[in-house]
PyMOL commands that place a pseudoatom at each C-alpha (Angstrom):
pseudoatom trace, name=CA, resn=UNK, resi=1, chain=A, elem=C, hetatm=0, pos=[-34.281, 52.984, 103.563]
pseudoatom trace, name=CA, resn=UNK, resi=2, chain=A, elem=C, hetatm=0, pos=[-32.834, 55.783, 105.411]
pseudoatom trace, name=CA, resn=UNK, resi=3, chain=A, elem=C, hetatm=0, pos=[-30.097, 56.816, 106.930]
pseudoatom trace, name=CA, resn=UNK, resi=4, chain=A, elem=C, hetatm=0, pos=[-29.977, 59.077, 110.604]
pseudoatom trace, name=CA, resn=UNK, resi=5, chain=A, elem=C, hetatm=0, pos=[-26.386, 59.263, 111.222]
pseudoatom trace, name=CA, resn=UNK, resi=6, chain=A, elem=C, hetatm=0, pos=[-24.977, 62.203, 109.176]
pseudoatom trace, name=CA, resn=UNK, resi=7, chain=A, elem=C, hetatm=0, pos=[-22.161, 61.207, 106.294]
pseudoatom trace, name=CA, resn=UNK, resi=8, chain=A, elem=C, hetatm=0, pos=[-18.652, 61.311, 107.284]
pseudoatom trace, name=CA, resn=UNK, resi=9, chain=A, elem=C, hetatm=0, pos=[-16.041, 63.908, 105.286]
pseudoatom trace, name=CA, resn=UNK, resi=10, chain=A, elem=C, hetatm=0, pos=[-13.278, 61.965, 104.458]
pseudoatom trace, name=CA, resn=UNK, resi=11, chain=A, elem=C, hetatm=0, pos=[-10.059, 64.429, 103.854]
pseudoatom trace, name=CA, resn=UNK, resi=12, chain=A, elem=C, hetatm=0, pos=[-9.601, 63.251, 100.078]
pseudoatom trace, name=CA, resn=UNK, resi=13, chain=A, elem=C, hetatm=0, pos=[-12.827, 64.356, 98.742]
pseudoatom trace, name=CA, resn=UNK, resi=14, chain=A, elem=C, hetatm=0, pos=[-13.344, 67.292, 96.449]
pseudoatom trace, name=CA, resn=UNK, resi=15, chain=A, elem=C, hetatm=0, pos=[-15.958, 68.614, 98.139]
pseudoatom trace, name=CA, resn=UNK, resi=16, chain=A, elem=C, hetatm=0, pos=[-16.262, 70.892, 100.883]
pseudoatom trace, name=CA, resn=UNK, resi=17, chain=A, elem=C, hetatm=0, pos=[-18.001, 69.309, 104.304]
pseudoatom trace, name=CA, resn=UNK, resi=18, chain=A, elem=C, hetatm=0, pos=[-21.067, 70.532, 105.282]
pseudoatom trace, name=CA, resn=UNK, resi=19, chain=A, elem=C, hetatm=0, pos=[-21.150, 73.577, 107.569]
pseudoatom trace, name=CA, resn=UNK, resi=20, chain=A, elem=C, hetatm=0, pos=[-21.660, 73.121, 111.445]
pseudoatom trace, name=CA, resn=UNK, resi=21, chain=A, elem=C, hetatm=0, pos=[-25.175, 73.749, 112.624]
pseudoatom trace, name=CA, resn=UNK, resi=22, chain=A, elem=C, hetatm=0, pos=[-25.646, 77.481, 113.853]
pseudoatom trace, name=CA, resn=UNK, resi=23, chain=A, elem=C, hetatm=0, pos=[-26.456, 77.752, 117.176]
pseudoatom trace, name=CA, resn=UNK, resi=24, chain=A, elem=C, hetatm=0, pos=[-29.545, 79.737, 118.100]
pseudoatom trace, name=CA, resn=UNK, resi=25, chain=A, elem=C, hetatm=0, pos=[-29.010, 81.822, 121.221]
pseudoatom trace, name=CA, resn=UNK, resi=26, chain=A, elem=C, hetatm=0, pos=[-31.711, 83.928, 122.506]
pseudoatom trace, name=CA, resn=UNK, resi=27, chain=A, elem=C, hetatm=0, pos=[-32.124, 86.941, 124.908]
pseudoatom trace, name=CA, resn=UNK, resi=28, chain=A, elem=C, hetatm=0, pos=[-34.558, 88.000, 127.568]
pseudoatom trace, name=CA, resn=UNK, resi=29, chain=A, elem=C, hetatm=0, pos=[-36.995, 90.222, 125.942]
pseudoatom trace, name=CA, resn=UNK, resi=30, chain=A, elem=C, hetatm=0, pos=[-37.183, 88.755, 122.445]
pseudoatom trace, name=CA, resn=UNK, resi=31, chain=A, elem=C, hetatm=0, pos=[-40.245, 88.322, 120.114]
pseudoatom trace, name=CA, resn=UNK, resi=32, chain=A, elem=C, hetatm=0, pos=[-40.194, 84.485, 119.292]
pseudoatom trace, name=CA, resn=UNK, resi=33, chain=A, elem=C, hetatm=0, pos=[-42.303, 82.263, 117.300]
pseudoatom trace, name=CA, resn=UNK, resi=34, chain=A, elem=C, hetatm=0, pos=[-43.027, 78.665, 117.918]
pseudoatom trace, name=CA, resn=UNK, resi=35, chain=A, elem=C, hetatm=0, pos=[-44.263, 76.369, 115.107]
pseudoatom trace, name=CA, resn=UNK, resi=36, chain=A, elem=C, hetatm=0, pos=[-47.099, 74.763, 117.823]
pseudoatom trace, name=CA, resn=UNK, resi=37, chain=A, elem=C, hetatm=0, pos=[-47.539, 77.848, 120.639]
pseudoatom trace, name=CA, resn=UNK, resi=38, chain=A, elem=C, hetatm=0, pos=[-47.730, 81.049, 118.290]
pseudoatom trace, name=CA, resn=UNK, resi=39, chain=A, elem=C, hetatm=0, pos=[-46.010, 84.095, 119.103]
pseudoatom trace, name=CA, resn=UNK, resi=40, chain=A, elem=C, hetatm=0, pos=[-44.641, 84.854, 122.821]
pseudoatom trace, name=CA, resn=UNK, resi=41, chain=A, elem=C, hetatm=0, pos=[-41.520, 87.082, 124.205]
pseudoatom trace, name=CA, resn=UNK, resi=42, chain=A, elem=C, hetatm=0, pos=[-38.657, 85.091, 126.163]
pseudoatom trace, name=CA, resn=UNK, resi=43, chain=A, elem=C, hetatm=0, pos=[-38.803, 85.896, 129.786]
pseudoatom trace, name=CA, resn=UNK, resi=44, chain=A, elem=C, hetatm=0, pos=[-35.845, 84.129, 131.091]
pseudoatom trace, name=CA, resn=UNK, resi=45, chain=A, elem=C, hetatm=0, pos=[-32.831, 82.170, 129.355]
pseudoatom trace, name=CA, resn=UNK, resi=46, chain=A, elem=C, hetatm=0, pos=[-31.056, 79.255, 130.786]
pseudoatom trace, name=CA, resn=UNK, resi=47, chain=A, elem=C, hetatm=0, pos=[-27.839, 79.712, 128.971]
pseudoatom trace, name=CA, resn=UNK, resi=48, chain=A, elem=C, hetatm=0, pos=[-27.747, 77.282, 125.700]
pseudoatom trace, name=CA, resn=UNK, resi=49, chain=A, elem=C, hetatm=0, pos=[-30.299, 74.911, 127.418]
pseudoatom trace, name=CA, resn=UNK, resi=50, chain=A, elem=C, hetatm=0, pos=[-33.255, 76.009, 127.431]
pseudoatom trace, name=CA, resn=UNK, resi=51, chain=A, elem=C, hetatm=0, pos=[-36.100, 79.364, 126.766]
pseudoatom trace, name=CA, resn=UNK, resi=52, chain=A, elem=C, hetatm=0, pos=[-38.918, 80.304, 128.935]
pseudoatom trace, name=CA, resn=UNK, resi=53, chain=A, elem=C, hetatm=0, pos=[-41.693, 82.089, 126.698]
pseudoatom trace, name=CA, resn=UNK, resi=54, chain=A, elem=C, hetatm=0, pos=[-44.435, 83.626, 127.364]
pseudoatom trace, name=CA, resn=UNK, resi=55, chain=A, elem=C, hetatm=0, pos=[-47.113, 83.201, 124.542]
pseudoatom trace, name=CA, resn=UNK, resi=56, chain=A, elem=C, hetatm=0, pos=[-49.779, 85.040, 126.436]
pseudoatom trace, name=CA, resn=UNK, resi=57, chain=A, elem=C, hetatm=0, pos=[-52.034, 82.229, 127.254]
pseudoatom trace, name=CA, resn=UNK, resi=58, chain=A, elem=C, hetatm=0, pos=[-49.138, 80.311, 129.268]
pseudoatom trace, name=CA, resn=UNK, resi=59, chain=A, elem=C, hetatm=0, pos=[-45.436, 79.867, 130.046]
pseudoatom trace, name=CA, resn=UNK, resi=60, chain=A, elem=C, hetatm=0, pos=[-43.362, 77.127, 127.721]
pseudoatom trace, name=CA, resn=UNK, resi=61, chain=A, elem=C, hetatm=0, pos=[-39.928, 75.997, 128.929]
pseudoatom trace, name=CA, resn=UNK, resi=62, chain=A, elem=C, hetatm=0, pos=[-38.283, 75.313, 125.413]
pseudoatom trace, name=CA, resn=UNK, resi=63, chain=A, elem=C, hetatm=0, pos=[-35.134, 72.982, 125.745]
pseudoatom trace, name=CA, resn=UNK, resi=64, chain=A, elem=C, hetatm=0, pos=[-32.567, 73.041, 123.061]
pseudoatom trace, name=CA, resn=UNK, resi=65, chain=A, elem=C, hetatm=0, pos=[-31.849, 72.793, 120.215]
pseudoatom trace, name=CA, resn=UNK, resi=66, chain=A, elem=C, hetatm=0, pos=[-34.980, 74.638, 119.929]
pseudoatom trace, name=CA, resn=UNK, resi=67, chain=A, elem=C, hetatm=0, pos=[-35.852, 73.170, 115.977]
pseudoatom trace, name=CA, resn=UNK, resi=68, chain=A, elem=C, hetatm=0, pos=[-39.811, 74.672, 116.177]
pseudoatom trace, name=CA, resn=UNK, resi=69, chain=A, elem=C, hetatm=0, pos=[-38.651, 78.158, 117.844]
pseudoatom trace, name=CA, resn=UNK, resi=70, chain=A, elem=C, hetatm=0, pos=[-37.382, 80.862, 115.791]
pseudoatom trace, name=CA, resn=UNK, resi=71, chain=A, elem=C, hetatm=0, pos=[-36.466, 84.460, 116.381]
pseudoatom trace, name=CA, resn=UNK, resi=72, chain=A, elem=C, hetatm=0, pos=[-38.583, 87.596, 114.985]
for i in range(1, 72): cmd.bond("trace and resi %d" % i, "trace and resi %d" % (i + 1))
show_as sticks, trace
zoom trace
C-alpha cells in the first residue's frame, strides 16, 4: 500500500522537514537532455511553464515541472 500525498511536519518533531523542491529554470540557448527525446538546445522559454527544445529531429514543448529534462 502506498501513500501519494507527502507526510506532514508537525512542529514537535525532532527532525528537520524535508527541503522544498528546487525549481529548475532554464534559459534560451541551453544544452538540455530529455530522458525520451535525447539531447536538444532550448529555443524559447515560457517563464516557469514551459521549454521549447529543439532536439534536432523536431521541436518539444516541455511543460513543467519538467521531471525527464535536465540541464547540461
Amino acid at each position: 500500500m502506498t501513500n501519494s500525498a507527502p507526510r506532514r511536519h508537525l512542529p514537535t518533531s525532532p527532525f528537520r522537514p524535508a527541503p522544498a523542491p528546487q525549481i529548475k529554470r532554464f534559459a534560451v540557448g541551453d544544452r538540455v537532455s530529455h530522458d525520451e527525446y535525447g539531447l536538444g538546445r532550448a529555443i524559447a522559454v515560457e517563464g516557469e511553464l514551459a521549454v521549447l527544445v529543439d532536439f534536432g529531429s523536431r521541436q518539444v514543448r516541455i511543460t513543467a515541472p519538467f521531471a525527464k529534462l535536465f540541464l547540461l
